[in-house]
C-alpha positions in Angstrom: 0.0 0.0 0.0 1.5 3.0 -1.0 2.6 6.1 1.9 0.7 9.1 2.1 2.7 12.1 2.2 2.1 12.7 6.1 2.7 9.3 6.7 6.1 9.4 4.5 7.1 12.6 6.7 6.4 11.1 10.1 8.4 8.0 9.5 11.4 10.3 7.7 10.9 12.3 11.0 11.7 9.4 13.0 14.9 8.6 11.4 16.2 11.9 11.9 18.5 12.6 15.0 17.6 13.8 17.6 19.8 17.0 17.7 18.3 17.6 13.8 15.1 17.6 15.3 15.8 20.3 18.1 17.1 22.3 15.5 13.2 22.3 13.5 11.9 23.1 16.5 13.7 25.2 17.7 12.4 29.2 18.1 14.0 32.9 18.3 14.1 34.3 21.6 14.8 38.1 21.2 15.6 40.5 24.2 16.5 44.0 23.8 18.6 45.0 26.8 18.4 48.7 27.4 21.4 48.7 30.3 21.3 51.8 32.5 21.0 53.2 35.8 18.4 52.5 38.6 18.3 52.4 42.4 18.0 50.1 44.7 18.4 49.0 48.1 18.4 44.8 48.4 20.0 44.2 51.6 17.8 47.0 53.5 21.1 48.9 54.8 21.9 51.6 52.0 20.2 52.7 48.7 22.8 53.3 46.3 22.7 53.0 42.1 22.4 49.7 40.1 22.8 48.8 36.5 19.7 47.7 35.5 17.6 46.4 32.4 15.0 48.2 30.9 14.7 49.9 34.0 14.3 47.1 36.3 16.3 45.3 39.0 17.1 42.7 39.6 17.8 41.1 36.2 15.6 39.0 34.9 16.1 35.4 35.0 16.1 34.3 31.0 15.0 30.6 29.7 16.2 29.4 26.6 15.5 25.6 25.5 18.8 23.9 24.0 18.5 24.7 20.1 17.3 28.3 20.2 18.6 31.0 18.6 19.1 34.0 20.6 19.2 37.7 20.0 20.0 40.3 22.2 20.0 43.9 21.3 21.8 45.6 23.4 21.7 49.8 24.0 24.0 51.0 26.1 21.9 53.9 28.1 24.3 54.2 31.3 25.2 58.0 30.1 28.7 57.7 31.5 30.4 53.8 31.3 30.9 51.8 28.2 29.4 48.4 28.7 29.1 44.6 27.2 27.9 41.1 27.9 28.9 37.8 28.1 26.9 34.4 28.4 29.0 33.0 31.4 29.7 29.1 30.2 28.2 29.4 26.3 30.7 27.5 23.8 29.9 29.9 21.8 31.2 27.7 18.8 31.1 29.1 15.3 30.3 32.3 17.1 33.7 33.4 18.9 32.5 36.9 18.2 29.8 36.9 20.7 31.2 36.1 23.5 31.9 39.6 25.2 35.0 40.3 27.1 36.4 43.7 25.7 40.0 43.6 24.6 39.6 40.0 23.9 36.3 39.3 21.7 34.9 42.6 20.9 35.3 46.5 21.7 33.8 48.5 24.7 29.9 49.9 23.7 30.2 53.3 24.6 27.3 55.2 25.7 24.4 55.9 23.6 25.6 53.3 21.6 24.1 49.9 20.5 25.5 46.4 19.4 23.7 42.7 19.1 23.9 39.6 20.1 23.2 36.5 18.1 24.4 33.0 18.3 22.5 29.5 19.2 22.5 28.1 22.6 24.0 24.2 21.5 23.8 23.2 25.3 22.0 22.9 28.0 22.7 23.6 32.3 22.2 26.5 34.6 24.6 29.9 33.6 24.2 33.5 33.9 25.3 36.8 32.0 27.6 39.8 32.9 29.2 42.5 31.8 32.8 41.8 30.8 33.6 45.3 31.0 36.8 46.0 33.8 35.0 46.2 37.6 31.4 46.6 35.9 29.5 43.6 36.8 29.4 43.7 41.1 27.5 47.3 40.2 24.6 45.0 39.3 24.9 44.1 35.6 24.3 40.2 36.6 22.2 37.8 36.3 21.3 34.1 36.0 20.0 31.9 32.8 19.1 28.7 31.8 18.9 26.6 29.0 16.9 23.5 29.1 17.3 20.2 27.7 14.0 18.1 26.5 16.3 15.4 27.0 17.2 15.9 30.1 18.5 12.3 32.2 16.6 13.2 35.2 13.6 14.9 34.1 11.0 11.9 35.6 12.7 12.4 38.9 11.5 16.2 40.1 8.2 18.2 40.0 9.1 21.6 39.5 12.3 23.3 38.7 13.6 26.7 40.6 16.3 28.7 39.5 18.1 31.3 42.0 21.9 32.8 42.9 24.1 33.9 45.8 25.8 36.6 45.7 28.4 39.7 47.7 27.3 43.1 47.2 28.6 46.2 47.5 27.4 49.2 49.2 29.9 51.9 47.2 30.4 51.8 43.4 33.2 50.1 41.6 34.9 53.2 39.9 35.9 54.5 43.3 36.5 51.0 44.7 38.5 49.6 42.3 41.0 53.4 42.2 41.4 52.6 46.3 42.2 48.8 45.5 44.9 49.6 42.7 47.0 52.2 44.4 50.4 52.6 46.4 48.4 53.2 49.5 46.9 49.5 49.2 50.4 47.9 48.2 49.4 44.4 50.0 46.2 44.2 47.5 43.7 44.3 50.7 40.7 43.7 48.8 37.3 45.3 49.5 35.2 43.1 51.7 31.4 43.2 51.0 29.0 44.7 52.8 26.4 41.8 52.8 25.7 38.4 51.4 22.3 38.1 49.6 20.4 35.3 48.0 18.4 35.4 44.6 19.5 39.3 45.5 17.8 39.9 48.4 18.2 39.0 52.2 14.5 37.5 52.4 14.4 34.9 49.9 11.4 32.4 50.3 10.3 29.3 48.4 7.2 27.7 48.7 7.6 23.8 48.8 4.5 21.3 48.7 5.4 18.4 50.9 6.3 14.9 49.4 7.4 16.9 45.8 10.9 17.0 44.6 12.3 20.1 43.3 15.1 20.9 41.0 17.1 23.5 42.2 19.5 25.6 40.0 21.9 27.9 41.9 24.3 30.3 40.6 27.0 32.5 42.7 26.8 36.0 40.5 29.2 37.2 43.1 32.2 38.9 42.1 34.5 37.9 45.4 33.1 35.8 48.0 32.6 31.9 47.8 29.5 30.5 49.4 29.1 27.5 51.6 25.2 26.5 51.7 23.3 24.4 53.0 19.0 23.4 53.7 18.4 22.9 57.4 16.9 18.9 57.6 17.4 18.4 54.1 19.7 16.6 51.6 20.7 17.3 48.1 21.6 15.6 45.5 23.7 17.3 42.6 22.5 16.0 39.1 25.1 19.1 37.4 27.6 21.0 37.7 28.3 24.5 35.5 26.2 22.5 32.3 27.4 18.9 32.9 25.3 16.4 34.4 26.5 14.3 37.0 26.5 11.1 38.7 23.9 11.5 41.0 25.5 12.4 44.7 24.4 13.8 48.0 25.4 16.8 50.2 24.9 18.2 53.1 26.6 21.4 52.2 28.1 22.6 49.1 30.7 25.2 48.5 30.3 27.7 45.2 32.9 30.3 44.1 32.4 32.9 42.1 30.9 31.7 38.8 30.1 28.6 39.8 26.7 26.7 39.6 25.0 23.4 40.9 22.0 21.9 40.3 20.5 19.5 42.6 17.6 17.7 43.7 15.5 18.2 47.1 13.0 16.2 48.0 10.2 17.8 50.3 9.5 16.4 53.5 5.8 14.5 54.6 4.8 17.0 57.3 4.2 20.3 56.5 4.0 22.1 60.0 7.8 23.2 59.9 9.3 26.0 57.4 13.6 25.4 57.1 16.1 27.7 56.6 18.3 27.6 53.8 21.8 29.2 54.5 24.3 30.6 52.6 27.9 32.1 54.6 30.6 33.9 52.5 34.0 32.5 52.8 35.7 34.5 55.5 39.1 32.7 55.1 39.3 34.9 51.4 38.9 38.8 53.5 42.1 40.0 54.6 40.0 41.5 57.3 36.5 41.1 58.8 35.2 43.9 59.8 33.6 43.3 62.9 30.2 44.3 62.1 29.6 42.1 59.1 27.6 39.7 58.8 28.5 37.0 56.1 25.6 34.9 56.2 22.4 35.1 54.2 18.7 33.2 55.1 16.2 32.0 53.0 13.2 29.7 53.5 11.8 26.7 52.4 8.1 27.9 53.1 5.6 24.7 53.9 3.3 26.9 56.0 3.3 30.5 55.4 1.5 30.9 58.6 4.0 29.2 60.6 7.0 31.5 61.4 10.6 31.7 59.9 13.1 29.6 61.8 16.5 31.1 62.8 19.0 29.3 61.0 21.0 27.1 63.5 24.6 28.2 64.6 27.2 25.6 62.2 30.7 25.0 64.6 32.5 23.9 60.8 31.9 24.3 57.9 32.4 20.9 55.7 31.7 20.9 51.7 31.0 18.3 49.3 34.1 17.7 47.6 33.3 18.4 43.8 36.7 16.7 42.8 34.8 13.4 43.8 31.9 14.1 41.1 32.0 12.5 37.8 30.2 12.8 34.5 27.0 11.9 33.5 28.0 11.2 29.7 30.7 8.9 31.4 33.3 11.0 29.1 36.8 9.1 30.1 40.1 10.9 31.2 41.9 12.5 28.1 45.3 10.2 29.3 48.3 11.9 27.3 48.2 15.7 26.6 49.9 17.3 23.2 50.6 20.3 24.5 51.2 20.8 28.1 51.9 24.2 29.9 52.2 25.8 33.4 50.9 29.4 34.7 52.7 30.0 37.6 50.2 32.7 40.0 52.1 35.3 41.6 50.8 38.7 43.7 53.5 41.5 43.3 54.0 44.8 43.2 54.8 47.0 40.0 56.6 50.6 40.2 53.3 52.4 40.6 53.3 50.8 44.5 49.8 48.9 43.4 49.4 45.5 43.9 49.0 42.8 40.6 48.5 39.1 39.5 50.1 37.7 37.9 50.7 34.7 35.1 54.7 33.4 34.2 55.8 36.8 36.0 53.1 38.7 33.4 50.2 40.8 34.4 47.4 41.1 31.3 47.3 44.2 29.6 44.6 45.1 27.4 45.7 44.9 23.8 45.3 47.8 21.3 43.5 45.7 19.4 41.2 42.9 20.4 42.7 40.0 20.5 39.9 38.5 18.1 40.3 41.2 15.5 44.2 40.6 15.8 43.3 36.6 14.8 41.3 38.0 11.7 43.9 40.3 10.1 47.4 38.8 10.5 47.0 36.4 8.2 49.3 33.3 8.2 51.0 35.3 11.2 48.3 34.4 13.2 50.0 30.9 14.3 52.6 33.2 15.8 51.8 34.2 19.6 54.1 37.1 19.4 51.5 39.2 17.5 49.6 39.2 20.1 51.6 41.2 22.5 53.9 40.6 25.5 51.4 41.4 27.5 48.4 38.9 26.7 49.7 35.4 27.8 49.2 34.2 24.5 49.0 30.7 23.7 48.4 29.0 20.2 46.1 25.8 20.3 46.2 23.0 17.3 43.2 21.4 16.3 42.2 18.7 18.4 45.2 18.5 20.3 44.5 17.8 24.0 45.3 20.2 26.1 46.7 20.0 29.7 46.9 23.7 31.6 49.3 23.2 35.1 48.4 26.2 37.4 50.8 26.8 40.4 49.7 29.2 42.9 52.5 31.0 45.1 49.7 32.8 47.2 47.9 31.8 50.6 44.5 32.7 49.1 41.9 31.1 46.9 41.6 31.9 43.4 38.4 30.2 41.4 39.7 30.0 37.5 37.2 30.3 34.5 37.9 29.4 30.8 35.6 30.6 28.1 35.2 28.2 25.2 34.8 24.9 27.0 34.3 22.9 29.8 37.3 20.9 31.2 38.6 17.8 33.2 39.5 18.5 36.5 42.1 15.8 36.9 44.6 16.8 39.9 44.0 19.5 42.7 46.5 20.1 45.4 45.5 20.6 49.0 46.1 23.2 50.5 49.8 24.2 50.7 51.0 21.6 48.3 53.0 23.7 46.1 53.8 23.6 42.7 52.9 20.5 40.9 55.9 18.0 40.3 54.8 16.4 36.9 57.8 13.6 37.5 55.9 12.5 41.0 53.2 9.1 39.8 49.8 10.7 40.4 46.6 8.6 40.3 43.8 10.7 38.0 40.2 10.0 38.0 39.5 7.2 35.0 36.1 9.5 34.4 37.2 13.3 35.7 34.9 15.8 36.6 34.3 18.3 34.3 33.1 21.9 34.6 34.0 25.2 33.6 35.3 27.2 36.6 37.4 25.4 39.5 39.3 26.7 42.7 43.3 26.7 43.3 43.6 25.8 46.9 45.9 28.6 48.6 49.9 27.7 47.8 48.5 24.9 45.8 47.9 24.0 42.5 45.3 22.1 39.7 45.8 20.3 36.5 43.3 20.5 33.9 42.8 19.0 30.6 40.2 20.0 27.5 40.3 18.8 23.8 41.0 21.9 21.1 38.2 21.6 19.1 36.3 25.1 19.2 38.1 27.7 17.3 38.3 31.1 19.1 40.0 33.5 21.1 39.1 32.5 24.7 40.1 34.0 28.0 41.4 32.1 31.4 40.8 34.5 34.2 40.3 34.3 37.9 36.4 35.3 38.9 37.3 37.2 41.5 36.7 40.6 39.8 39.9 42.4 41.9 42.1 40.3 40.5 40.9 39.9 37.1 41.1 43.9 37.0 44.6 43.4 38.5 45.8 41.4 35.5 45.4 37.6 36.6 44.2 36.7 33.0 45.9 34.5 30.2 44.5 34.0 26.0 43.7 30.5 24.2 44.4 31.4 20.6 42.9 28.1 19.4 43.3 27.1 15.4 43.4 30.2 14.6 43.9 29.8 10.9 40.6 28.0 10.7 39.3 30.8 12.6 39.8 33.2 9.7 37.9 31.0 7.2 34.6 30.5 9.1 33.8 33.7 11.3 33.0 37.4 9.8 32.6 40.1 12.5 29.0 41.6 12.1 29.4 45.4 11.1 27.5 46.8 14.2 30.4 45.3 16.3 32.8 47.3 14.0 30.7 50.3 14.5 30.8 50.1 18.2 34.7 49.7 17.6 34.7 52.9 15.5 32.4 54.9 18.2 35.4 54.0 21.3 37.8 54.7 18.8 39.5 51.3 19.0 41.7 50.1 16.4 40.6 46.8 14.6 43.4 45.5 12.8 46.9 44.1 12.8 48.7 43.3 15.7 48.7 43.5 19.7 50.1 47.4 19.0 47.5 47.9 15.9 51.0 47.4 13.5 49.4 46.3 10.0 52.7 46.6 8.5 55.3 44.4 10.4 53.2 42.3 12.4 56.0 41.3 14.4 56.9 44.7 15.4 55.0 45.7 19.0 56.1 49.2 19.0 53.1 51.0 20.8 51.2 48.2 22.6 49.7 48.5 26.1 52.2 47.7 29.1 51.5 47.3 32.5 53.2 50.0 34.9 57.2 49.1 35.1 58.5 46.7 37.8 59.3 47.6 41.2 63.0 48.9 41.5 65.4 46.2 42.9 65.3 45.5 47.2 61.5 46.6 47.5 58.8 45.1 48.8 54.7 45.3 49.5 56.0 45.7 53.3 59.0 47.9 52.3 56.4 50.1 50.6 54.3 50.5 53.8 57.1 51.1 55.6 57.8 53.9 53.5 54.4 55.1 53.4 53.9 55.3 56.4 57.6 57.0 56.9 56.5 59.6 54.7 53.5 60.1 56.3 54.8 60.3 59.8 57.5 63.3 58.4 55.1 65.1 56.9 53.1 64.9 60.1 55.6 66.0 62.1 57.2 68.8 59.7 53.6 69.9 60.0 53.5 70.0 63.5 56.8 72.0 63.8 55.1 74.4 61.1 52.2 75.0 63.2 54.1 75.0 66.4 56.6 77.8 65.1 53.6 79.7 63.8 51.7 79.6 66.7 52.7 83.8 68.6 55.0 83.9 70.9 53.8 83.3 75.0 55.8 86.9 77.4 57.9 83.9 79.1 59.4 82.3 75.7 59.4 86.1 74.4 61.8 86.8 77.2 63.5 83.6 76.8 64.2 84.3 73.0 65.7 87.7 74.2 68.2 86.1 76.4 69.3 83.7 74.1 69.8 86.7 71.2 71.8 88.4 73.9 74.3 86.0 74.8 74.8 85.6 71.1 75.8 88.5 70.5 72.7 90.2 69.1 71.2 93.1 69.6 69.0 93.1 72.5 
């Protein structure tokens, strides 16, 4: 019997792959981002100005299904900052373009300008969007999305999804926090301690649970220093992903997120209903180089089965004790990547340079912005573009091959904790040094995990160190940075140039980028120092300040700070003392001393 035409298409439909299907269905999502000022006031202890959207805060949580393509129009109405976004944890593969940190990707949108977004979400997990413009995004521009996945392993096991974030804030603005933080009178690199913790930005967060359902939490720290221990009072979860990869199913008690990081876990609600639990989350102390003694670092929420019934104080914790993430392991099974092609260290290093200010610091290298984005640089050199030079002394540059496995060594020579992001990818986690391990000796046997965790941003422990590996295969120009925005801003940065060369045959930059480029007067061609002619000749590129002169030190220079301060102190005093008149008895005094030298009386 012969097919009718619908017939013929539903069987041809069910031949198709799956991932050709999501791409039928898959829709537009536009969002025009009009990004300026507002006010607001989310911990209750001082109004100050936000940077909202569309004249709201907070952001909006956005929902994309895996297969969309998105569109974001963004107009830059702040009056007085440039601005730009970035899709934390996006692959952003075949659109390198759109991923948003300024030097790197794309030029600064100055005000009253516009530029768009456009790429499709090929993924699925819990992420959230910033401004990758220097010290911006702790002023407010942040906020979480999700993409979900119709396919999803565990979607027959929870009831209702809820998506929300931890975060520091900030009672003073960045611009003036960030000129205090890089200056001679902070030469230890002190950072600024927050003000408050708040959760799903506010300090009042409540969730209303039906008992007996399970719900499938997404949280997201859109902090820009702090990492967050939290935990649900009388409850256990059971993390199903980690920064877009599923996981082995595995239960906490309490879980520990730096900046960037997300986790996605299941909670099941319990039988009785008469009881509302606190959920807690407590900003890690042990990263502050003081508390202030007034802070409070802890934030409540509530897991509401009665909203009669009152809202428990959360219960004092003597220790805080994480699930250990380096434990988890992937969903997909994905085995350990077990030789690397290229392997490289980036030896983490707090100094300070010959301005007095403190910096991070990469192989004895703190980043400096680049004349010309580093992107725009992989576009117009040509067959020079295999070459890291032409991308500055200034950039940690490093070429990738396609497909070649890459394993990144990071040694940390500093007592504090530094959570590492790479655009681009996710990665295996495969060694992590405890604390005060030390650089990693490559020649000493190790034992890595057959099937590593993978994820996108991990911590250094302090004087310790990590070992990642990730497979080239997404050409680009992608950033490694530490999430804490102070440091970041301070230069702890490095650039993956990956396959370059391919790069140049499959991306064009959209002419509205270029416009914005034109508008901050931003040069868009040729190498790190915007040389078109000898591409090997850095004449003119961004530097960082020079080094310290030879035999000083951070302590050295508040020594001699505080010298200096304490002579002018007391040549002022002397001033003031000597100007002050003259008392009869020291008149007379000052007489007899001009007398006996001789002096006319």
């Amino acid at each position: 019997m012969a097919l009718s035409l619908s017939n013929f298409l539903v069987c041809l439909l069910t031949l198709l792959p799956k991932g050709l299907l999501h791409s039928v269905d898959a829709a537009t999502v536009t969002h025009d981002f009009n990004v300026g000022w507002v006010r607001a006031n989310p911990d209750g202890m001082a109004e100050r100005p936000v940077i909202g959207i569309n004249g709201q805060w907070p952001l909006p949580l956005l929902n994309f299904t895996k297969g969309d393509r998105v569109i974001v129009n963004l107009h830059n109405q702040l009056g007085n900052q440039s601005t730009s976004a970035h899709f934390h944890g996006l692959y952003q593969n075949g659109t390198n373009d759109m991923d948003g940190p300024v030097g790197v990707t794309q030029c600064n949108i100055p005000p009253g300008h516009s530029m768009t977004y456009n790429f499709t979400v090929d993924q699925h997990g819990t992420y959230w969007y910033h401004s990758h413009t220097r010290g911006q995004y702790p002023d407010g521009w942040r906020g979480q999305f999700i993409v979900h996945d119709p396919e999803n392993p565990y979607r027959g096991q929870f009831d209702e999804e809820v998506a929300f974030t931890v975060s520091d804030w900030y009672h003073d603005e960045m611009p003036g926090l960030l000129a205090g933080f890089i200056n001679y009178k902070n030469p230890t690199g002190a950072e600024p301690v927050p003000k408050s913790a708040l959760m799903n930005d506010t300090t009042d967060f409540t969730m209303a649970v039906e008992p007996g359902k399970t719900y499938f939490f997404r949280l997201t720290n859109i902090g820009a220093f702090a990492g967050q221990y939290f935990w649900i009072e009388g409850h256990t979860m059971k993390i199903i992903e980690v920064d877009g990869v599923y996981t082995e199913p595995a239960e906490a008690d309490m879980i520990y997120l730096t900046a960037a990081q997300r986790y996605s876990f299941l909670v099941t609600a319990k039988d009785d209903s008469s009881s509302n639990f606190a959920m807690v989350s407590s900003m890690d102390e042990d990263l502050f180089d003081v508390v202030p003694p007034e802070l409070n670092p802890n934030v409540t929420g509530w897991l509401m089965y009665d909203a009669s019934a009152p809202k428990p104080t959360a219960k004092f914790v003597d220790a805080f004790r994480p699930f250990d993430d380096f434990s988890l392991q992937p969903e997909d099974g994905l085995e350990l990547f077990d030789h690397a092609d290229y392997s490289f260290n980036l030896d983490l290093k707090m100094d300070n340079l010959g301005d007095g200010a403190n910096y991070a610091f990469f192989n004895d290298i703190t980043y400096t912005t680049p004349v010309v984005p580093t992107l725009y640089s992989v576009l117009t050199t040509g067959d020079k573009a295999d070459d890291p030079t032409v991308y500055g002394a200034y950039t940690n540059s490093h070429v990738l091959k396609k497909n070649d496995i890459i394993e990144l060594i990071l040694n940390s020579n500093d007592p504090g904790k530094h959570p590492f992001h790479l655009h681009g990818h996710n990665f295996q986690l495969v060694h992590r040094g405890a604390a005060g391990a030390g650089f990693y000796n490559a020649s000493r046997e190790h034992s890595f995990p057959a099937t590593p965790m993978r994820r996108d941003t991990v911590m250094v422990n302090p004087n310790s160190n990590f070992v990642i590996r990730f497979r080239a295969d997404n050409p680009g120009v992608w950033l490694f940075h530490c999430h804490i925005n102070w440091h970041l801003d301070t230069g702890l940065a490095a650039t993956m140039i990956e396959i370059p060369l391919e790069l140049q045959k499959t991306l064009s930059v959209p002419e509205d980028h270029l416009d914005v480029c034109r508008a901050s007067r931003t040069h868009t061609s040729g190498n790190a120092a915007g040389n078109t002619v000898d591409l090997l000749d850095l004449n003119g590129q961004n530097t960082s300040p020079a080094p310290l002169p030879a035999g000083f030190t951070a302590r050295g220079i508040v020594a001699l700070v505080f010298s200096c301060l304490s002579a002018f102190l007391g040549i002022g005093m002397i001033a003031w003392y000597g100007s002050a008149p003259l008392g009869a008895a020291e008149l007379e005094s000052a007489k007899r001393f001009i007398a006996k030298a001789g002096g006319t009386k």
